[in-house]
C-alpha positions as CSV (number, residue, x, y, z in Angstrom):
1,X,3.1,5.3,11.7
2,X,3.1,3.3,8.7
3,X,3.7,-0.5,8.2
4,X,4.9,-2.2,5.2
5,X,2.4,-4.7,4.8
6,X,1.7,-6.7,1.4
7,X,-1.8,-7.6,2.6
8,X,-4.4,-6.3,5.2
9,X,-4.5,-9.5,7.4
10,X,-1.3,-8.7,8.4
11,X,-2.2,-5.7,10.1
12,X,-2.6,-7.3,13.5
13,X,0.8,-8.4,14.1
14,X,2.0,-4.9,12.8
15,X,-0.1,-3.8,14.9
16,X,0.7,-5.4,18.2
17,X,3.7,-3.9,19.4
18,X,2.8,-0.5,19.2
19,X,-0.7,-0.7,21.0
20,X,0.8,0.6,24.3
21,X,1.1,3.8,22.8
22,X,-1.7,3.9,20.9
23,X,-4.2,3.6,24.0
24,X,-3.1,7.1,24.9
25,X,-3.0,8.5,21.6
26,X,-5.2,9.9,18.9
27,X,-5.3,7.4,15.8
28,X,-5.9,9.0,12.3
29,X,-6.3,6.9,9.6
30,X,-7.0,6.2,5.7
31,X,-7.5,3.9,3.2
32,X,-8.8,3.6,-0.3
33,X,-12.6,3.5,0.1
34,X,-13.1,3.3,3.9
35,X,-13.6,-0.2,3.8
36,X,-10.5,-1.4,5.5
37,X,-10.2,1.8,7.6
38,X,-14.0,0.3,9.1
39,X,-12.2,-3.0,10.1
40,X,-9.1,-1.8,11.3
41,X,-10.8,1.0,13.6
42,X,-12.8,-1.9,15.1
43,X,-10.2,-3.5,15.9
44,X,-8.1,-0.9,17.4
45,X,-11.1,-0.6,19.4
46,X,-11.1,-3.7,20.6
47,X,-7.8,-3.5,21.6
48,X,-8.5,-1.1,24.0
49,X,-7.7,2.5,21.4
50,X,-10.1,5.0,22.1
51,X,-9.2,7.5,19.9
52,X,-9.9,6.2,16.6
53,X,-10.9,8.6,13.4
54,X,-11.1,7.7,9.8
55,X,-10.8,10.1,6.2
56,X,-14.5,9.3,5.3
57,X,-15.2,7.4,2.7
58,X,-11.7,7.2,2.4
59,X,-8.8,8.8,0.0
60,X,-10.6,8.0,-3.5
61,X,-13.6,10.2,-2.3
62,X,-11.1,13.1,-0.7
63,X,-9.5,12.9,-4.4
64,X,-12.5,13.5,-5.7
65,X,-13.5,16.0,-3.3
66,X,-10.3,17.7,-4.0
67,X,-9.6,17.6,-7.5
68,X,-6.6,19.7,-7.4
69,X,-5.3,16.9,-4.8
70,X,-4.5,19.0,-1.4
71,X,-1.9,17.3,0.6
72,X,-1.9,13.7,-1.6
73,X,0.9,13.1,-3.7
74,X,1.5,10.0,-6.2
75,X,-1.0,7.6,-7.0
76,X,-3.4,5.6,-4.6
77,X,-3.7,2.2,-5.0
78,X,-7.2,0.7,-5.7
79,X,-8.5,-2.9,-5.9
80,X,-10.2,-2.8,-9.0
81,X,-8.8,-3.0,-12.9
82,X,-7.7,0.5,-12.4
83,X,-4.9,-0.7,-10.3
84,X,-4.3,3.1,-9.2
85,X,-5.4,6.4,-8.9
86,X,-3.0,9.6,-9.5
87,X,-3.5,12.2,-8.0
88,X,-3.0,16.2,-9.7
89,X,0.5,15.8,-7.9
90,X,1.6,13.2,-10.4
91,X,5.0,12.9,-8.0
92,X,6.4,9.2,-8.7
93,X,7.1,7.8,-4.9
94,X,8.4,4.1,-6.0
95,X,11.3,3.1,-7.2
96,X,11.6,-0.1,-9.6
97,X,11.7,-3.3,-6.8
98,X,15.1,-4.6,-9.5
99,X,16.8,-1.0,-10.3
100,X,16.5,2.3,-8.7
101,X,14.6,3.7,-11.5
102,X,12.0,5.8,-10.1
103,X,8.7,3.7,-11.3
104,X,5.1,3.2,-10.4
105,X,3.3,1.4,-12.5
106,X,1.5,-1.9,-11.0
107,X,0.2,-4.3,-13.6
108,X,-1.8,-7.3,-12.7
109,X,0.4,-8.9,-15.2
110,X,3.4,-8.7,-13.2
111,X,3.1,-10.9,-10.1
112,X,5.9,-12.7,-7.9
113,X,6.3,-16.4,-9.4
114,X,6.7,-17.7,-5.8
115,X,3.6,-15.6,-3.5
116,X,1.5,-13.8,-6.2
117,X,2.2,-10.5,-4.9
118,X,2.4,-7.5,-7.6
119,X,5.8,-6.3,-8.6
120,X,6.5,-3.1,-9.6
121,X,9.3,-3.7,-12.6
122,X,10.1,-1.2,-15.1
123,X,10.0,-1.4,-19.1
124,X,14.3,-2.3,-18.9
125,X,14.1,-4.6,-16.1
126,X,10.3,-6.5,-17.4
127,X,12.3,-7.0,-20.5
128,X,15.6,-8.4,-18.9
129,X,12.9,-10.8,-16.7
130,X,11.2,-12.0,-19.4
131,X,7.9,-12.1,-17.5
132,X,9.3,-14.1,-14.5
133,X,9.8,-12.1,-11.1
134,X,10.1,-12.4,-7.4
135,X,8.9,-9.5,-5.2
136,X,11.6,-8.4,-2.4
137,X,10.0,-10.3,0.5
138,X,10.9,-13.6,-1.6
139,X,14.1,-12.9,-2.7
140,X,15.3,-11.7,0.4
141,X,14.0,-14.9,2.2
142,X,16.3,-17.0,0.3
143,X,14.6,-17.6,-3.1
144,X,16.5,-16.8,-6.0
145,X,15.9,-14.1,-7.9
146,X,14.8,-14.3,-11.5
């Protein structure tokens, strides 16, 4: 099960419809240094999930562990300068949010004008926007594109 979330506090009301079946069920989860995964598996817990295991010391330590990269593909996104992390599988998974160019390159340069949220734009469409952009969740809540 995966959510598309644009920030961790959402992950309670993503969350909340599918607890029923989460009580009964084994929960398996990852994040980029375990941090989140800590959080989120306490409050699974607190919900009432019993069942609750974590990647330790999440996926930049199994990518480390596992230089040739195992069963992760693309990169992993990290909250530091870096932005993100490839993996040996160098597999592009993200497709320009303005074109369907395949593209997966964050810059902390390229942020929504409206919420702030990173965009992921490629060369062709960061030149056409002239350093202005809304993300998808914006746009497709009624703000104009730029």
């Amino acid at each position: 099960m995966t959510f598309n979330m644009r920030q961790f506090s959402d992950l309670p009301k993503h969350l909340e419809p599918a607890l029923p079946g989460l009580r009964n069920s084994q929960v398996l989860m990852y994040c980029t240094g375990g941090i989140r995964c800590e959080r989120a598996s306490a409050y699974l817990k607190q919900c009432g999930v019993e069942d609750v295991f974590q990647l330790e010391d999440g996926i930049c330590s199994y990518m480390d562990t596992y230089p040739e990269g195992a069963q992760f593909e693309g990169k992993n996104f990290v909250f530091d300068k870096r932005m993100a992390v490839a993996s040996n599988n160098p597999k592009v998974l993200s497709n320009c949010e303005f074109c369907p160019v395949e593209y997966d390159t964050y810059d902390d340069g390229r942020r929504c004008t409206h919420c702030r949220s990173l965009v992921l734009a490629c060369p062709s469409c960061q030149e056409s926007a002239g350093g202005l952009y809304r993300c998808i969740n914006c746009t497709s809540a009624g703000r104009a594109s730029v």
